[in-house]
PyMOL Python script that loads the backbone (N, CA, C, O; Angstrom):
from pymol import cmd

cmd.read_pdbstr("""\
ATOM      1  N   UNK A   1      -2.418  23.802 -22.447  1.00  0.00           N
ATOM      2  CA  UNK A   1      -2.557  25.100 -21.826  1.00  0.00           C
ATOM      3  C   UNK A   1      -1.457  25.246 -20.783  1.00  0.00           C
ATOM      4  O   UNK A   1      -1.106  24.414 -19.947  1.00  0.00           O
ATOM      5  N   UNK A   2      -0.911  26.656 -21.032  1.00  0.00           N
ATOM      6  CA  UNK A   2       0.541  26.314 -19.834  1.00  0.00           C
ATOM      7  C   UNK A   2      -0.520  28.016 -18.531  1.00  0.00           C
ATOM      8  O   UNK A   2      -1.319  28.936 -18.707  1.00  0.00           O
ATOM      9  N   UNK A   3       0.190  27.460 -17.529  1.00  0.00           N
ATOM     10  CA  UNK A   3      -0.528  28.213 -16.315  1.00  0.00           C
ATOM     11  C   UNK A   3       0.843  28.225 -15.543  1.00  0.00           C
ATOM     12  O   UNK A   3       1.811  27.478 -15.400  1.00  0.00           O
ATOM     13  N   UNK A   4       0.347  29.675 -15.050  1.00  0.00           N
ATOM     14  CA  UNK A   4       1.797  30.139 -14.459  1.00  0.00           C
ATOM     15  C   UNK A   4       1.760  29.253 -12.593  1.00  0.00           C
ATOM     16  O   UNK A   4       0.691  29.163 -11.991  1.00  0.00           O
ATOM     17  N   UNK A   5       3.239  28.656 -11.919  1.00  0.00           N
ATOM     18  CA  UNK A   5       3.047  28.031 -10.493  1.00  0.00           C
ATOM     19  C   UNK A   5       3.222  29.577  -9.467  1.00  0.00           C
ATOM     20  O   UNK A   5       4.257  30.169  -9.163  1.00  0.00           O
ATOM     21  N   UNK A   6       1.598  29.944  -9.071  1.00  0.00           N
ATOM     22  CA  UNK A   6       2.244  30.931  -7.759  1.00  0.00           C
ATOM     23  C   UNK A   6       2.900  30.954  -6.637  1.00  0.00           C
ATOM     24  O   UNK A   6       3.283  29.821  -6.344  1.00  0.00           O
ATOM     25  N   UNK A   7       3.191  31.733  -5.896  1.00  0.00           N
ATOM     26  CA  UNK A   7       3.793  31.356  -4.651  1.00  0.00           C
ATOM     27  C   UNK A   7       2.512  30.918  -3.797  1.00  0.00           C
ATOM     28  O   UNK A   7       2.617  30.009  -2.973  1.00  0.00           O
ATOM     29  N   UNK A   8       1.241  31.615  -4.022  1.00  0.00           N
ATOM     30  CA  UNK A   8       0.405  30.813  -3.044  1.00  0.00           C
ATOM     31  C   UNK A   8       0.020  29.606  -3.576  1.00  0.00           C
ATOM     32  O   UNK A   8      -0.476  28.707  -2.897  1.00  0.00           O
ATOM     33  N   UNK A   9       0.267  29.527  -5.008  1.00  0.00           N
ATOM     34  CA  UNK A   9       0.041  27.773  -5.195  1.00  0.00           C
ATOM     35  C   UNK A   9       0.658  27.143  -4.480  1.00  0.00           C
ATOM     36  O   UNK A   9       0.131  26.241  -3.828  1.00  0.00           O
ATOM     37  N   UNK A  10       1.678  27.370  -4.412  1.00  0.00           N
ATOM     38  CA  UNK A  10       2.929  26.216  -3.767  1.00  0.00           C
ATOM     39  C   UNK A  10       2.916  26.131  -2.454  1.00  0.00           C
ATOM     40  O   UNK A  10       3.326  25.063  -2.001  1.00  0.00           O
ATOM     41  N   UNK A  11       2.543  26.992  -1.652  1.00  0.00           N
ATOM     42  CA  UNK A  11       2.347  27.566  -0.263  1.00  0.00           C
ATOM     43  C   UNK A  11       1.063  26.463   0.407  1.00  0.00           C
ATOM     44  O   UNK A  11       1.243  25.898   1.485  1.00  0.00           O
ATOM     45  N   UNK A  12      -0.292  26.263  -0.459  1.00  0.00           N
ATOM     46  CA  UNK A  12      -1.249  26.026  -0.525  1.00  0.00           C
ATOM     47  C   UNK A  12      -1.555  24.621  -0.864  1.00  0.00           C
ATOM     48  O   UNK A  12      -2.185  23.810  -0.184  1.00  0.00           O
ATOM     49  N   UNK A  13      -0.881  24.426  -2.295  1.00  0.00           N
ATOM     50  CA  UNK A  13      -1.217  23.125  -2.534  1.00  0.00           C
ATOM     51  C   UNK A  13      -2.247  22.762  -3.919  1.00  0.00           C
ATOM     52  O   UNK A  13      -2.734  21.727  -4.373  1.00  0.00           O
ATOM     53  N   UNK A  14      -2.280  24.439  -4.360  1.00  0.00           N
ATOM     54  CA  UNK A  14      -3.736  24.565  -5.493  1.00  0.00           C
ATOM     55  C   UNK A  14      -2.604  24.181  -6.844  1.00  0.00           C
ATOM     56  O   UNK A  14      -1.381  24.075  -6.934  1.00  0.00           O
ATOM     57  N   UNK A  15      -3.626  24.066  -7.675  1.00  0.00           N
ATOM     58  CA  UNK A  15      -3.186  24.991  -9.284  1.00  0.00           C
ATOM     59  C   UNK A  15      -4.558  25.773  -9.211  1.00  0.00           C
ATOM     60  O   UNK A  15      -5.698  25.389  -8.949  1.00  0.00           O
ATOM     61  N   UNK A  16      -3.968  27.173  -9.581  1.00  0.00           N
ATOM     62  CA  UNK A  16      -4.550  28.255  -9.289  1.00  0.00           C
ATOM     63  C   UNK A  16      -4.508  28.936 -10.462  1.00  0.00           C
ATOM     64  O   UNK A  16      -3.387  28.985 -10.968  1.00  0.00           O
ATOM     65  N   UNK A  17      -5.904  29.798 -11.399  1.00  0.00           N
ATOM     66  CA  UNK A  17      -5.522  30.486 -12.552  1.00  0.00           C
ATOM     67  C   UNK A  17      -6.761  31.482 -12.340  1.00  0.00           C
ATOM     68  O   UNK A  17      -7.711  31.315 -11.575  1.00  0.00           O
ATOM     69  N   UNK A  18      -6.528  32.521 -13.174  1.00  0.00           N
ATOM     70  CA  UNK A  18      -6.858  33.975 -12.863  1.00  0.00           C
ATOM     71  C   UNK A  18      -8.416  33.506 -13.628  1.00  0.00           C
ATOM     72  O   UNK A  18      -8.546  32.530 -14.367  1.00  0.00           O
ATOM     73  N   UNK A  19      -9.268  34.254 -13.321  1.00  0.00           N
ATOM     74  CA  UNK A  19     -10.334  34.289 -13.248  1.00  0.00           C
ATOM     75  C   UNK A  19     -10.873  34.443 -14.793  1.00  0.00           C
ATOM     76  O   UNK A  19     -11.939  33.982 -15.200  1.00  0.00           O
ATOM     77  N   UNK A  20      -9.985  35.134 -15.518  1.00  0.00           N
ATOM     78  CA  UNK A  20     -10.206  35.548 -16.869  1.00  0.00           C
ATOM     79  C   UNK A  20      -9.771  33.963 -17.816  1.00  0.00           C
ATOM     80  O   UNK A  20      -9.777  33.933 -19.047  1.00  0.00           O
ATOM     81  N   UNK A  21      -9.512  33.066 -17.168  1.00  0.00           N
ATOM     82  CA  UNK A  21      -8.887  31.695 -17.595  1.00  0.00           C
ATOM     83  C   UNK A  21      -9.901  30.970 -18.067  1.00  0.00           C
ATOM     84  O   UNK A  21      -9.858  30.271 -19.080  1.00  0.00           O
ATOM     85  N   UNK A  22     -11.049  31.159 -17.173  1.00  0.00           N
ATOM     86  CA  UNK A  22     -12.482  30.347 -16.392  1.00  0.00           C
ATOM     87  C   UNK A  22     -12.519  29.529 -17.635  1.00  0.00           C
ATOM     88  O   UNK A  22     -11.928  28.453 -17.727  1.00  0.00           O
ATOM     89  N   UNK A  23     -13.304  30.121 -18.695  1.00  0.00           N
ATOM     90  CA  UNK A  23     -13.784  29.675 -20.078  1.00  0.00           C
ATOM     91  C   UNK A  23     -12.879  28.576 -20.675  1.00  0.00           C
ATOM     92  O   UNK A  23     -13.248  27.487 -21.114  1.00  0.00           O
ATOM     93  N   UNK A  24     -11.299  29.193 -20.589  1.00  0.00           N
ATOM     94  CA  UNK A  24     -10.279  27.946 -21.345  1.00  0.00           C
ATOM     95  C   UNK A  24     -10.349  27.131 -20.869  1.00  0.00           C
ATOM     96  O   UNK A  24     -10.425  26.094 -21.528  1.00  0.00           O
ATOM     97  N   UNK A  25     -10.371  27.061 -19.093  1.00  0.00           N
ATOM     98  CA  UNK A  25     -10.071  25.989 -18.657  1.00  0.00           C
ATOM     99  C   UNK A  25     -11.100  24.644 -18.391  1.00  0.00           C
ATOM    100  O   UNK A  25     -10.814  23.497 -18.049  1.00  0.00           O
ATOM    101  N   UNK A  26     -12.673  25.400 -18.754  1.00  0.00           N
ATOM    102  CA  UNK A  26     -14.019  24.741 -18.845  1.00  0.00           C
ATOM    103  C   UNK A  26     -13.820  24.387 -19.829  1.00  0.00           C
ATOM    104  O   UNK A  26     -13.954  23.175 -19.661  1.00  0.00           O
ATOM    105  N   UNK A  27     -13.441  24.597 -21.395  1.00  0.00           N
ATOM    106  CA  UNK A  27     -13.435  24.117 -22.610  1.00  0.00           C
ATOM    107  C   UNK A  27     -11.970  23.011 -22.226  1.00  0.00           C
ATOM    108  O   UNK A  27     -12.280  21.944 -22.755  1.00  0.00           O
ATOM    109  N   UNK A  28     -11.139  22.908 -21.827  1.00  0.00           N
ATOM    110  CA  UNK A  28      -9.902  22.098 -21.450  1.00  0.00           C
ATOM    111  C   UNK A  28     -10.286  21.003 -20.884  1.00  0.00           C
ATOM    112  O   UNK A  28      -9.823  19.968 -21.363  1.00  0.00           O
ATOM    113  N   UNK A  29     -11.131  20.903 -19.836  1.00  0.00           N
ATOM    114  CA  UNK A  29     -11.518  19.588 -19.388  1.00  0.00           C
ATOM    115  C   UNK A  29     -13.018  19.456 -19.755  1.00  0.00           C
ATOM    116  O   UNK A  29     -13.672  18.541 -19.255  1.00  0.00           O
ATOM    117  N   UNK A  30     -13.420  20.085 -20.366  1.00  0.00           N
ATOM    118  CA  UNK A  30     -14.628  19.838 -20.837  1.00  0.00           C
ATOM    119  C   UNK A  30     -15.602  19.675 -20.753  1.00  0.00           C
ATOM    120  O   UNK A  30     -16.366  18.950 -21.391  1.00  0.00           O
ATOM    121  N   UNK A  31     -15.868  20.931 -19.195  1.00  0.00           N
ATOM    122  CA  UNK A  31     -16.980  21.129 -18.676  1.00  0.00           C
ATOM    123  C   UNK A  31     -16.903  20.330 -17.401  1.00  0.00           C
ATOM    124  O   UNK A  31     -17.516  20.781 -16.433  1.00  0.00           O
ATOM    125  N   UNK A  32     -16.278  19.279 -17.278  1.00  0.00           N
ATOM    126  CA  UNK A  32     -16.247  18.555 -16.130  1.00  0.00           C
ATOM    127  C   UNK A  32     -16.074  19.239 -14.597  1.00  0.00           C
ATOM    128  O   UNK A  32     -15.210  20.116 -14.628  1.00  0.00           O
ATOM    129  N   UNK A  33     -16.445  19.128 -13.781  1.00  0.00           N
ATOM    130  CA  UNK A  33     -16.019  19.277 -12.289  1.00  0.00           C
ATOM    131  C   UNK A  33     -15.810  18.521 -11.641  1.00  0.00           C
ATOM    132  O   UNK A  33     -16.364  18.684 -10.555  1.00  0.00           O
ATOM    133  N   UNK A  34     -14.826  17.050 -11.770  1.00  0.00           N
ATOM    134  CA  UNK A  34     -15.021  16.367 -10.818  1.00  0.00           C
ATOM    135  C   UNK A  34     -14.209  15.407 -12.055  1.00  0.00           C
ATOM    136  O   UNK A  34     -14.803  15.122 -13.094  1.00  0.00           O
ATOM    137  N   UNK A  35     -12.437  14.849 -11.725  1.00  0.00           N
ATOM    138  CA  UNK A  35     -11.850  14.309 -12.743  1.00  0.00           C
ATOM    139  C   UNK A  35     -10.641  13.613 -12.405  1.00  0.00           C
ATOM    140  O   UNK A  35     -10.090  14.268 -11.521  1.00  0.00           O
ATOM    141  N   UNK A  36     -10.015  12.663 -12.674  1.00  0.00           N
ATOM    142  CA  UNK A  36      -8.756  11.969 -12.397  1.00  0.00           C
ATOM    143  C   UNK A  36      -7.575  13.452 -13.017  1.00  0.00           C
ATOM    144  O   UNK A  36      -7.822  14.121 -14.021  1.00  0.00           O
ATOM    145  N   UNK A  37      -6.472  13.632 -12.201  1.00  0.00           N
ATOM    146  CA  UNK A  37      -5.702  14.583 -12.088  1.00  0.00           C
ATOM    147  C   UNK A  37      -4.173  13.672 -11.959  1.00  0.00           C
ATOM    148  O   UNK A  37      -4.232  12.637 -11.295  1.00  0.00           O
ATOM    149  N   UNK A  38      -2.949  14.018 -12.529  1.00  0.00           N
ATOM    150  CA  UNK A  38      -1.921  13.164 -12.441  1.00  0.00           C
ATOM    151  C   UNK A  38      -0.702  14.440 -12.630  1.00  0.00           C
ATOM    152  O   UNK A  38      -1.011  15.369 -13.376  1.00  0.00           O
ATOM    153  N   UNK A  39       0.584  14.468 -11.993  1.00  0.00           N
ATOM    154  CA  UNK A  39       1.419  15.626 -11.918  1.00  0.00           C
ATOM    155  C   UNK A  39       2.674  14.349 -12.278  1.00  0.00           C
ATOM    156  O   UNK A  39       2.796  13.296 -11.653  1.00  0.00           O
ATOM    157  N   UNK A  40       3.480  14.782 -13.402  1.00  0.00           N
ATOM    158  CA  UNK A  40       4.677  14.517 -13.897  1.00  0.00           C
ATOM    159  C   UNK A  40       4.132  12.939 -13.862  1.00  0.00           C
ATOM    160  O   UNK A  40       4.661  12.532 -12.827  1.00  0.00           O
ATOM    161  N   UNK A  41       3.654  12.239 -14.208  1.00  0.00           N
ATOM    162  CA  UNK A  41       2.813  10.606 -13.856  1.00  0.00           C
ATOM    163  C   UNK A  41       2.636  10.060 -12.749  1.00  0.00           C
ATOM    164  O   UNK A  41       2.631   8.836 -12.619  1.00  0.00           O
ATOM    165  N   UNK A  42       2.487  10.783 -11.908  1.00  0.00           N
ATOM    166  CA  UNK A  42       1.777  10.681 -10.652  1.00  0.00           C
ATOM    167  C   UNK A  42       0.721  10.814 -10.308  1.00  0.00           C
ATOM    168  O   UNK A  42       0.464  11.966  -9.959  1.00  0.00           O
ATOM    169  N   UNK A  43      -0.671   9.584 -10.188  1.00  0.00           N
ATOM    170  CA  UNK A  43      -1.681   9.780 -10.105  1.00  0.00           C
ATOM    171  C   UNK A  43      -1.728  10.395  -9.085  1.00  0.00           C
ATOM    172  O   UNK A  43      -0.961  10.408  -8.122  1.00  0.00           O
ATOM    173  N   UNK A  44      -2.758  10.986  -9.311  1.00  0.00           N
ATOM    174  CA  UNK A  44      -3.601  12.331  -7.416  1.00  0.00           C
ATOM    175  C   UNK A  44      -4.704  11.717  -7.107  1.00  0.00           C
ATOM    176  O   UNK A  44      -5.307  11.950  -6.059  1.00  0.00           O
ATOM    177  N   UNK A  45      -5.034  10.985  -7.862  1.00  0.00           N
ATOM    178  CA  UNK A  45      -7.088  10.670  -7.944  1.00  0.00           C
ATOM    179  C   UNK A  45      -8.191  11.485  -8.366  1.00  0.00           C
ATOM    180  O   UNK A  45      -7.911  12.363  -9.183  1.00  0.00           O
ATOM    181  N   UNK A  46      -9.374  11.389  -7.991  1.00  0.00           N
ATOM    182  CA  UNK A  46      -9.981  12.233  -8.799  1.00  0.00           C
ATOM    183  C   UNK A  46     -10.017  13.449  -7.633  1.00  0.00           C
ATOM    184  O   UNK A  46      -9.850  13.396  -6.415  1.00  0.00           O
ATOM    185  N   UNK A  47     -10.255  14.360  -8.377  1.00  0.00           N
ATOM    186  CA  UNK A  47     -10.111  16.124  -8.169  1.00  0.00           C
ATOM    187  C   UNK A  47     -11.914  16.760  -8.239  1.00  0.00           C
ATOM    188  O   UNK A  47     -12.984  16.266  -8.594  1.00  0.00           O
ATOM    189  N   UNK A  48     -11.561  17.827  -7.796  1.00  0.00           N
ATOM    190  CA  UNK A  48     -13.098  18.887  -7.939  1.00  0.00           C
ATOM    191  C   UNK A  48     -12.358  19.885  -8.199  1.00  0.00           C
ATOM    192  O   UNK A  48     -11.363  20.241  -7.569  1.00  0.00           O
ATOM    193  N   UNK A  49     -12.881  20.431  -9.261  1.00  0.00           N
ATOM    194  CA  UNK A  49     -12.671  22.126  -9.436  1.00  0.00           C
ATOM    195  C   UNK A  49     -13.285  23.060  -8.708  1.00  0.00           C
ATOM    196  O   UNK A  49     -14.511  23.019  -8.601  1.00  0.00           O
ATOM    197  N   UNK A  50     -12.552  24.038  -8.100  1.00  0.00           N
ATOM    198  CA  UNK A  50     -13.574  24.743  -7.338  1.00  0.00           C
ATOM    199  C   UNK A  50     -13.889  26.166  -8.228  1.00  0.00           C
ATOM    200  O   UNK A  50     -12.859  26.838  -8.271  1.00  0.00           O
ATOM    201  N   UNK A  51     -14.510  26.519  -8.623  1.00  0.00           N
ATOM    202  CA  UNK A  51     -14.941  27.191  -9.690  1.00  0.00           C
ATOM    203  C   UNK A  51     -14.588  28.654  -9.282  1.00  0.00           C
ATOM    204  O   UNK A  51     -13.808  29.427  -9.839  1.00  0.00           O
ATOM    205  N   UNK A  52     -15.542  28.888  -7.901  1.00  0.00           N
ATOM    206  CA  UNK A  52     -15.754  29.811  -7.213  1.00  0.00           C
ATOM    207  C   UNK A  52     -14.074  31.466  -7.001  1.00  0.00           C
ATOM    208  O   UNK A  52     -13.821  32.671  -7.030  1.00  0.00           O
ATOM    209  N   UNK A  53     -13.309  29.462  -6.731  1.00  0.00           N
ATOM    210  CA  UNK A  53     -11.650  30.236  -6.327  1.00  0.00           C
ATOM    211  C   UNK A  53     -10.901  30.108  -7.264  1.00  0.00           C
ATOM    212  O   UNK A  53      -9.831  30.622  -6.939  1.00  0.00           O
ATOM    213  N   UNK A  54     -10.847  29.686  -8.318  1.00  0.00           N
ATOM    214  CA  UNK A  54     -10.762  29.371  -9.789  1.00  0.00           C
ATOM    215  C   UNK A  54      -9.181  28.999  -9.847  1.00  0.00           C
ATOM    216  O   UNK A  54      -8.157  29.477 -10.335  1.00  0.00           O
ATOM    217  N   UNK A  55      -9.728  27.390  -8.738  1.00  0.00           N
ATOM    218  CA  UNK A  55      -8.690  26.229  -8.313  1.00  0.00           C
ATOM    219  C   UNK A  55      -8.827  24.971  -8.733  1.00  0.00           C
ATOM    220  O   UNK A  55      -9.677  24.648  -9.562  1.00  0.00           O
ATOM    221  N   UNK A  56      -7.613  23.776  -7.939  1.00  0.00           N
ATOM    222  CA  UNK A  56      -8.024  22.593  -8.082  1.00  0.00           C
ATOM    223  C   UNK A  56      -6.837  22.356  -7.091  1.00  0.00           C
ATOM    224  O   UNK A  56      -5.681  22.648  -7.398  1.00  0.00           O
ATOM    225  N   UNK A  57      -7.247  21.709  -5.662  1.00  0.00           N
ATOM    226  CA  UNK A  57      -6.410  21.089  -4.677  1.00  0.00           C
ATOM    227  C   UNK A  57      -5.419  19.741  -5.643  1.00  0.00           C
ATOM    228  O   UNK A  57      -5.738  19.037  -6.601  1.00  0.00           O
ATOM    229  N   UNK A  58      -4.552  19.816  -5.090  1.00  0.00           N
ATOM    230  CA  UNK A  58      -3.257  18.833  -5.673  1.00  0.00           C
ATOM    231  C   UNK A  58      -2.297  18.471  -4.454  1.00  0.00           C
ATOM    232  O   UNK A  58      -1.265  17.802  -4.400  1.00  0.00           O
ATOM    233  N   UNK A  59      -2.780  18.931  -3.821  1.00  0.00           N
ATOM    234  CA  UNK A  59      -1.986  18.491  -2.428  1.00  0.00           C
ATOM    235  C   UNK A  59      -0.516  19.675  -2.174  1.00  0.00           C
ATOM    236  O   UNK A  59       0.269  20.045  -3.047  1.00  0.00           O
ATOM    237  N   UNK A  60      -0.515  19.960  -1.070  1.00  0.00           N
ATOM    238  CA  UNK A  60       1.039  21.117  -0.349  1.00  0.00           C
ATOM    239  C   UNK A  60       2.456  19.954  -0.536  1.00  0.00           C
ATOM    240  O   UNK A  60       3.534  20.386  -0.944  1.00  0.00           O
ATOM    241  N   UNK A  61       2.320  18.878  -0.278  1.00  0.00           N
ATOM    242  CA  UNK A  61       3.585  18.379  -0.438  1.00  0.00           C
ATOM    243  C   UNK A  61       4.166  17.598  -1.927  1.00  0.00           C
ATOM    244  O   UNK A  61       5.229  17.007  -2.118  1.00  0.00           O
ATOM    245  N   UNK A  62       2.908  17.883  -2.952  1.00  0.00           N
ATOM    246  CA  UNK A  62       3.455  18.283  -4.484  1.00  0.00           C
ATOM    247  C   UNK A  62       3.812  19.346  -4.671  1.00  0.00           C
ATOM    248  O   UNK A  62       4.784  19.389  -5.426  1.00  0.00           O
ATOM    249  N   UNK A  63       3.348  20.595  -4.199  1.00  0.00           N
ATOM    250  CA  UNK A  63       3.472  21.671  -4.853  1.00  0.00           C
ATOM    251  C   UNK A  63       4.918  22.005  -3.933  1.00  0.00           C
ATOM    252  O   UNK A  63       6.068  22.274  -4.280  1.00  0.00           O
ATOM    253  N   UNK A  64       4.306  21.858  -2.697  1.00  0.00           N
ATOM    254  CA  UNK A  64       5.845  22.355  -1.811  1.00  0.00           C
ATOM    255  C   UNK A  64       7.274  21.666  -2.754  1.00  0.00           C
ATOM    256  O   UNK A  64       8.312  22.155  -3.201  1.00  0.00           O
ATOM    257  N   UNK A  65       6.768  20.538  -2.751  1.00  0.00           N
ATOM    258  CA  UNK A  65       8.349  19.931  -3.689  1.00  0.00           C
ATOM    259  C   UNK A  65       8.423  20.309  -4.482  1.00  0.00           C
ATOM    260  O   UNK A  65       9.640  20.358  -4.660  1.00  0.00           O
ATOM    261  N   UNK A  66       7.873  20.792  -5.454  1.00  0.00           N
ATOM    262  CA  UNK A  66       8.314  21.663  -6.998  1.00  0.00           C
ATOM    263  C   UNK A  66       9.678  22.590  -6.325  1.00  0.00           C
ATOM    264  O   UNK A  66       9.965  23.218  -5.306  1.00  0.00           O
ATOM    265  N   UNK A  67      10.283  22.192  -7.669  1.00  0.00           N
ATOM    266  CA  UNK A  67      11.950  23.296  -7.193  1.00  0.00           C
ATOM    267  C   UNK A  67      11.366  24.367  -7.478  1.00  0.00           C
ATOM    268  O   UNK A  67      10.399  24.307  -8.237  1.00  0.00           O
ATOM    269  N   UNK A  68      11.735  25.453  -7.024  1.00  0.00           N
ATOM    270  CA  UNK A  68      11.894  27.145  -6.853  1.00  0.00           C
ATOM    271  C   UNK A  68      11.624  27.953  -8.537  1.00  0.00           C
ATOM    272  O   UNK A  68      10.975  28.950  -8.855  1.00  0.00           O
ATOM    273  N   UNK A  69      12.476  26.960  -9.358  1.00  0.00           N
ATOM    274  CA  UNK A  69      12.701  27.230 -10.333  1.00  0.00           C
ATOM    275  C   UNK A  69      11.305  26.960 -11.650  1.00  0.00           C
ATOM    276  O   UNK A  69      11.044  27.515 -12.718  1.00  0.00           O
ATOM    277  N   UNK A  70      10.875  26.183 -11.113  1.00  0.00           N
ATOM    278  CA  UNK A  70       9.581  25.539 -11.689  1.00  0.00           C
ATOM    279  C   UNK A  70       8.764  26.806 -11.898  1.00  0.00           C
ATOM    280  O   UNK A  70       8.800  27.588 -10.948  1.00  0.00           O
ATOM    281  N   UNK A  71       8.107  27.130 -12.848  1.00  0.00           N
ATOM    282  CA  UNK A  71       7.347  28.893 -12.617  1.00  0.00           C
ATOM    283  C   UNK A  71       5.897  28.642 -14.175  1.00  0.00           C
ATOM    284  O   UNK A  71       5.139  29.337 -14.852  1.00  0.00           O
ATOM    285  N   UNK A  72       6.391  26.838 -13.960  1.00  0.00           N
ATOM    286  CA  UNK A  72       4.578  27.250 -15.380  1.00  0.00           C
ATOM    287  C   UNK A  72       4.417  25.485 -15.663  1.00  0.00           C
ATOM    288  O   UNK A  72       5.380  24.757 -15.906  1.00  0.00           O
ATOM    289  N   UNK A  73       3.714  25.258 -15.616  1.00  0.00           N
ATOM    290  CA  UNK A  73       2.926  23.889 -15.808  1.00  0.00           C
ATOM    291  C   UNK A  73       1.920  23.927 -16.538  1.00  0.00           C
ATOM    292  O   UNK A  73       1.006  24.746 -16.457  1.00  0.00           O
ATOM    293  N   UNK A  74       2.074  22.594 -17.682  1.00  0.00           N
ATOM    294  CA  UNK A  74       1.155  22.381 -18.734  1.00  0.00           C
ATOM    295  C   UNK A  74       0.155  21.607 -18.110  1.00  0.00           C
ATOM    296  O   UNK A  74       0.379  20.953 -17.092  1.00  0.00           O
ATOM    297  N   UNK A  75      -1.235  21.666 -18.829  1.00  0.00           N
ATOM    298  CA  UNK A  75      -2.068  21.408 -18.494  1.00  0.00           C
ATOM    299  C   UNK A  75      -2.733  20.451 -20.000  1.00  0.00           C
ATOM    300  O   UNK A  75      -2.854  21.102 -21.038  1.00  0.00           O
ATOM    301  N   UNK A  76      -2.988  19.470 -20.009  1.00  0.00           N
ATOM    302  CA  UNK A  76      -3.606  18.490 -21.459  1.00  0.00           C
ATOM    303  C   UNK A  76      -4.608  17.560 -20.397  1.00  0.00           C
ATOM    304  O   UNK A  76      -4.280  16.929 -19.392  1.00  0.00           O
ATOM    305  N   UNK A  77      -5.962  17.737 -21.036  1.00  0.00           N
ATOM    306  CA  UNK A  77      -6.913  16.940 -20.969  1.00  0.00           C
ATOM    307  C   UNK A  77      -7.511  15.816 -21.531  1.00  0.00           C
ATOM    308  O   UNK A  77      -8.709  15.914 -21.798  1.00  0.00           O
ATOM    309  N   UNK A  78      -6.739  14.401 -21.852  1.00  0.00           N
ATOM    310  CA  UNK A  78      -7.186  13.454 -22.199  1.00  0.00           C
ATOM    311  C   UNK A  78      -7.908  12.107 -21.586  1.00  0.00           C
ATOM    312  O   UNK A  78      -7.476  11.495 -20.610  1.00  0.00           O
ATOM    313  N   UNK A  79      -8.695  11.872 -22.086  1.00  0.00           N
ATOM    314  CA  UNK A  79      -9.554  10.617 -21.311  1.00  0.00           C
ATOM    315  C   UNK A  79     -10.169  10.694 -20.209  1.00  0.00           C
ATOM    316  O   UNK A  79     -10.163   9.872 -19.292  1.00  0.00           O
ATOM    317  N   UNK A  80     -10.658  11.588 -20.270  1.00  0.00           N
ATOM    318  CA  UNK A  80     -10.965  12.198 -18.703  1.00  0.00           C
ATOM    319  C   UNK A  80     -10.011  12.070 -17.867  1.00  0.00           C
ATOM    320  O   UNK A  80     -10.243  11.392 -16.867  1.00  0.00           O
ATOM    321  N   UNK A  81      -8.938  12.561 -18.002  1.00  0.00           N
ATOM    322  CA  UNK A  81      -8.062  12.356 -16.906  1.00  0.00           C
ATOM    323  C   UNK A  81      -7.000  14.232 -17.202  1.00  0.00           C
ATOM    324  O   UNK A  81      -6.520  14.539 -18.294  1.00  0.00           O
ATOM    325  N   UNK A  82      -6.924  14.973 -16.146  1.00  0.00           N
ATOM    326  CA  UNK A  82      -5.821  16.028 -16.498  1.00  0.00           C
ATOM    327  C   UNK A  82      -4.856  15.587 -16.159  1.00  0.00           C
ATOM    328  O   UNK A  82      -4.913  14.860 -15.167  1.00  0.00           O
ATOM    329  N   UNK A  83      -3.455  15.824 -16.848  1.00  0.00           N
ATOM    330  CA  UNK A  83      -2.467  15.673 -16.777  1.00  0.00           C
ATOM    331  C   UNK A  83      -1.421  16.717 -16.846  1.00  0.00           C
ATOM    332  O   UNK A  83      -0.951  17.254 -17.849  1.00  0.00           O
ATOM    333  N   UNK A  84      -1.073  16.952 -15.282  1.00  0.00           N
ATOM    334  CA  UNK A  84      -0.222  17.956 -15.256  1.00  0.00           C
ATOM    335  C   UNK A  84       1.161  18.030 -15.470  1.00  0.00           C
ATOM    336  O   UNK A  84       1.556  17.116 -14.747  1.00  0.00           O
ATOM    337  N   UNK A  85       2.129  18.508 -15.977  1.00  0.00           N
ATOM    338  CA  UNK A  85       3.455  18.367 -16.271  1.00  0.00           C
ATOM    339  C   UNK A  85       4.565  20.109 -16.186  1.00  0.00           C
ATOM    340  O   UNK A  85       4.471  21.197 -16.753  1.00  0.00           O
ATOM    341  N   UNK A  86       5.437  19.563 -15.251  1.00  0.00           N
ATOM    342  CA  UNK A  86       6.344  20.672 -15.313  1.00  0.00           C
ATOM    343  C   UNK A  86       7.508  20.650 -15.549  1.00  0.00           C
ATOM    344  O   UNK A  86       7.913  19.488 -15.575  1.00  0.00           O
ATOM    345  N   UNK A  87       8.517  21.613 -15.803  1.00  0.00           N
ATOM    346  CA  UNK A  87       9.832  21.520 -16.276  1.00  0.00           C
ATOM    347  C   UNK A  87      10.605  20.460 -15.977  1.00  0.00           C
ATOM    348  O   UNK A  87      11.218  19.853 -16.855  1.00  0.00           O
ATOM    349  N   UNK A  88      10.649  20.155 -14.790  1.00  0.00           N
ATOM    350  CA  UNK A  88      11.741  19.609 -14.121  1.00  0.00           C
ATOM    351  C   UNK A  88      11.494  17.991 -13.197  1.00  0.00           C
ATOM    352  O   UNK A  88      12.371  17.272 -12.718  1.00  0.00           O
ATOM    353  N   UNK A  89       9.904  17.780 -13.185  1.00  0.00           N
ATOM    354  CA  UNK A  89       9.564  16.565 -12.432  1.00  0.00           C
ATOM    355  C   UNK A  89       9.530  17.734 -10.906  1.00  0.00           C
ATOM    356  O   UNK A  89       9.869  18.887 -10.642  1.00  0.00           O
ATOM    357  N   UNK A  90       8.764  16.316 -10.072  1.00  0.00           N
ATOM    358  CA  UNK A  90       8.756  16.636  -8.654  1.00  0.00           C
ATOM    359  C   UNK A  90       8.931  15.800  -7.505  1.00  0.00           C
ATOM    360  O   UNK A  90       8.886  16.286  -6.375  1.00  0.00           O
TER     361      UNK A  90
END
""", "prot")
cmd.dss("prot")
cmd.show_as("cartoon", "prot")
cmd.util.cbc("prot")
cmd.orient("prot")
């Protein structure tokens, strides 16, 4: 699943997806709330989805480091673990 990087993601520190996402992204990790999370192979540890804001904290000084240019990150759910990946590394 690719999800677009906002400016308040990056600002913030989320991966952040529009509300109309909800369903893909419950069928993507598979109902889980609560999961090991990893950006370009960088473990994060485990994560909570916050449902409500239809987020997942990843920390401001991953997202802040994403280059400018970075504008969509894949999303693959294996082994209970998400694994995030973007163009360019971070």
């Amino acid at each position: 699943m690719r999800i677009r990087i906002t400016k308040s993601a990056r600002r913030f520190g989320y991966l952040i997806w529009n509300g109309r996402l909800d369903e893909d992204i419950k069928r993507l990790v598979e109902g889980n709330n609560e999961f090991e999370v990893s950006i370009n192979n960088i473990s994060l540890g485990t994560k909570r989805v916050d449902w409500g804001y239809h987020r997942i904290y990843i920390g401001t000084k991953i997202t802040q480091g994403l280059a400018s240019d970075q504008i969509y990150c894949q999303l693959v759910f294996r082994n209970g673990r998400l694994d995030i990946a973007t163009d360019g590394g971070c």
